[in-house]
N, C-alpha and C positions, 0 to 999 in steps of 0.2 A: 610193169604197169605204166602207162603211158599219162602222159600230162600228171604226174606226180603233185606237183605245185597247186594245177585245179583241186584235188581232191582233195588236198590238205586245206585250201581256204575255204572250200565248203563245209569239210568238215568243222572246223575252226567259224565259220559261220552258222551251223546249226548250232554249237555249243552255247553259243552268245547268246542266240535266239532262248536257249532253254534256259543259260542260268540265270540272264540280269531278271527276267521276272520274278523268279524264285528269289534270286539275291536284292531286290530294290526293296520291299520289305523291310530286313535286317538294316540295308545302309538308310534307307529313313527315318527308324526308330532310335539308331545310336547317332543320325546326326540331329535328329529331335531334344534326344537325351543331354547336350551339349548345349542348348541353344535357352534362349529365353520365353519366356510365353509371348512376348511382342513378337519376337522372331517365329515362333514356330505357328502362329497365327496371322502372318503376315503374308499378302496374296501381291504380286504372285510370290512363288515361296523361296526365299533366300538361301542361293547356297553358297555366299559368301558371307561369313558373318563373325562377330568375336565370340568364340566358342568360351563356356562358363560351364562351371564345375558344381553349383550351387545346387542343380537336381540331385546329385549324389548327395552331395552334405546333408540334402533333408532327407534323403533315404534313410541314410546310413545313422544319422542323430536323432529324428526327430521321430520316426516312425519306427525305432527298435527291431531294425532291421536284422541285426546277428543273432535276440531271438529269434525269429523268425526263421531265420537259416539254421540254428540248431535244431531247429521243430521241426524242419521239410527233412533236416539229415536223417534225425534219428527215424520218424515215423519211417522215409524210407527205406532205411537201411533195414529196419525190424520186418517191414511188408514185405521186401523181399528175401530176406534170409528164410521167413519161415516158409512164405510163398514156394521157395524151393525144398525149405525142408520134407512138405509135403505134395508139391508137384513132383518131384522129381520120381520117387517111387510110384506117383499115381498115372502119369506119364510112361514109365516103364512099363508096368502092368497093361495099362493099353495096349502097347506096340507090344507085346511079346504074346498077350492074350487077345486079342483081336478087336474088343471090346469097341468095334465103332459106334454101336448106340449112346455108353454113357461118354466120348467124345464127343459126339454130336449134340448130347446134353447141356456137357460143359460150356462147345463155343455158344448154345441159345443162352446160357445164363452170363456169357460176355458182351453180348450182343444187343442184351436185355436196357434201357438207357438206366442209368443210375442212379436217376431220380425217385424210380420207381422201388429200391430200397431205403430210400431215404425217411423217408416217415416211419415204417417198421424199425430201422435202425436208433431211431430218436426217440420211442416210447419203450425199447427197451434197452439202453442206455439209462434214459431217465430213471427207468423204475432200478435198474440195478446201480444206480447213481454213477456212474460211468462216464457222465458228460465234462469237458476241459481236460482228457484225459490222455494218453499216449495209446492205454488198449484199444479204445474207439476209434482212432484215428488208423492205427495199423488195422485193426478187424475189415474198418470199412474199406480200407486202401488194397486189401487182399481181396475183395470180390472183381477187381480190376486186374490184379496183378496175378493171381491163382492159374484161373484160366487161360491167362497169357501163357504162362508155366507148363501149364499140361497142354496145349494146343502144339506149342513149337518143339519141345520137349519129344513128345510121342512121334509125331515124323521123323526127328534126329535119329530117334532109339529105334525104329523099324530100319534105317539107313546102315546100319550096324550090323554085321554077320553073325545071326545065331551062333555060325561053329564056333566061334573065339570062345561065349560062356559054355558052348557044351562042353570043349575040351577042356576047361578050368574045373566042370565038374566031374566030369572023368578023372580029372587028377584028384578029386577030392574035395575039392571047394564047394560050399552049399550054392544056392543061387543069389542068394545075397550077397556072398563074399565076389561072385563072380558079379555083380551089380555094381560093389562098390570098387573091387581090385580093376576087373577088363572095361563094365560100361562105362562108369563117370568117366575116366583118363581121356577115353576115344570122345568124350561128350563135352570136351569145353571149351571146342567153338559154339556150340548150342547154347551151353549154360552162359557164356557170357554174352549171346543175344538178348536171351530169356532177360539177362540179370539187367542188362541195358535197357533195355525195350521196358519191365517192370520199373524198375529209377525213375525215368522219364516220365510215363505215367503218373508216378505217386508223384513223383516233384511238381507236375504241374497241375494236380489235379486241385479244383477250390470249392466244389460245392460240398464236399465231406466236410472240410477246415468251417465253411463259413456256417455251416449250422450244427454241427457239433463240438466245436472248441471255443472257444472265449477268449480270454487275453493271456492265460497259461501257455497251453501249444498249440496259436493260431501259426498258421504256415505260411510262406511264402508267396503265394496268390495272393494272398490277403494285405502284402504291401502295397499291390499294383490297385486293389479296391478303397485302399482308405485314402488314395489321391481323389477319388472320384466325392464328388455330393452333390447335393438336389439343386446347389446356386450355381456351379460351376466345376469345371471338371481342371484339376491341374496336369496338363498335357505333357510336363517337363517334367514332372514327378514322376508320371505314370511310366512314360520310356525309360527313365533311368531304372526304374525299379524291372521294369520289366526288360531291361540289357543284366543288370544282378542277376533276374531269376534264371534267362535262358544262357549264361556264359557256360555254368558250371553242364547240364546239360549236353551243349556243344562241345564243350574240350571231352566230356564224356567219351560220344559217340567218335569224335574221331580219332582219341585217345585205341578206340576196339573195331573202326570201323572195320579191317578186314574179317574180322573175327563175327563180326555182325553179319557182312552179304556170306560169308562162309557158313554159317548159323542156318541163316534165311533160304539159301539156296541147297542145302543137303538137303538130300530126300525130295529132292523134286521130279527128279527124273529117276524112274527105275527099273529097270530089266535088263 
């Protein structure tokens, strides 16, 4: 290849070009999160300044923040557990039975904005007294997280070579044994997109937390809202809370990132 050197600095320059916008974002929130409200209200904006620890302390003391983070764990972890407990087989069924109609069902009722469950979901709550509660919060975090399941899911499993479960039933295996012994094994670069991609969602979702839960299991959005009110908004509260709620998140996805484009990308091309 010739002029080697050019092409590395070009390339090396289109990178730049794509990630600082993507990345100034992030580094103005955590150096907001650090800084004081004189500071971070201060034009033009300071980016030498004596960084201060005091936004976390009010996170973390004032605003009961570790509940809040037990609330986002468990609701998520339950929305996606079960999320797969029942995509997974309904996802299968798709891909091995062809079923693109009720696929196509699924992603209009993902597509669907979630506000528009939200009042159905709150008068029967109510009536079943269900409101400040953990099932509420996972049922509703599963109309988000379900169809994530069976959208990504069913690609993977079409990705997958029928012969593998015919010859397991040939040997004898029912087609469930061949489901659970041949498919899940080859399925979890998918399952731990699916299981990714669900987390993230429930973890940050807030208008389910903010009108069906109370001060029991409100979640983690709801740290970054009770900085805010009608006189003033605390600007240094809000980025620390909200550097808390997107860490775990981040260390997440790149905790599984390969696992994630490997997920995302099977089943894309096929023949």
């Amino acid at each position: 290849m010739k002029n080697p050197l050019r092409y590395r600095l070009a390339f090396a320059f289109i990178v730049v070009i794509i990630v600082v916008p993507m990345m100034f974002p992030f580094f103005w929130m955590f150096m907001s999160s650090i800084k004081t409200q004189v500071d971070i209200i201060h034009w033009p904006p300071k980016f030498i300044f004596e960084p201060t620890l005091q936004n976390y302390s009010r996170v973390f003391n004032e605003q009961n923040f570790l509940l809040y983070l037990k609330n986002s764990s468990i609701v998520g972890a339950c929305a996606v557990f079960f999320s797969l407990l029942i995509g997974l087989p309904a996802a299968y069924s798709i891909a091995r039975f062809m079923q693109k109609r009720l696929l196509m069902l699924i992603l209009v009722a993902r597509l669907m904005p979630g506000i528009s469950f939200l009042m159905p979901w709150y008068i029967v709550f109510s009536r079943l007294r269900l409101m400040d509660s953990y099932i509420a919060l996972i049922l509703s975090h599963m109309l988000i997280s379900l169809p994530v399941v069976v959208w990504v899911m069913s690609s993977y499993f079409e990705s997958i070579p029928i012969e593998l479960e015919t010859a397991a039933m040939v040997d004898g295996a029912s087609r469930m044994r061949a489901f659970l012994v041949i498919v899940l094994p080859l399925s979890v670069p998918g399952i731990v997109t699916a299981t990714t991609l669900c987390f993230i969602f429930s973890w940050n979702n807030f208008m389910f937390s903010q009108v069906l839960s109370m001060e029991k299991t409100r979640t983690l959005p709801i740290a970054v809202y009770n900085f805010m009110s009608y006189a003033e908004v605390d600007w240094g509260g809000v980025m620390a809370a909200a550097v808390a709620i997107i860490a775990p998140a981040i260390i997440l996805t790149m905790i599984f990132q390969k696992y994630v484009i490997r997920g995302l990308t099977m089943g894309a091309v096929k023949g």
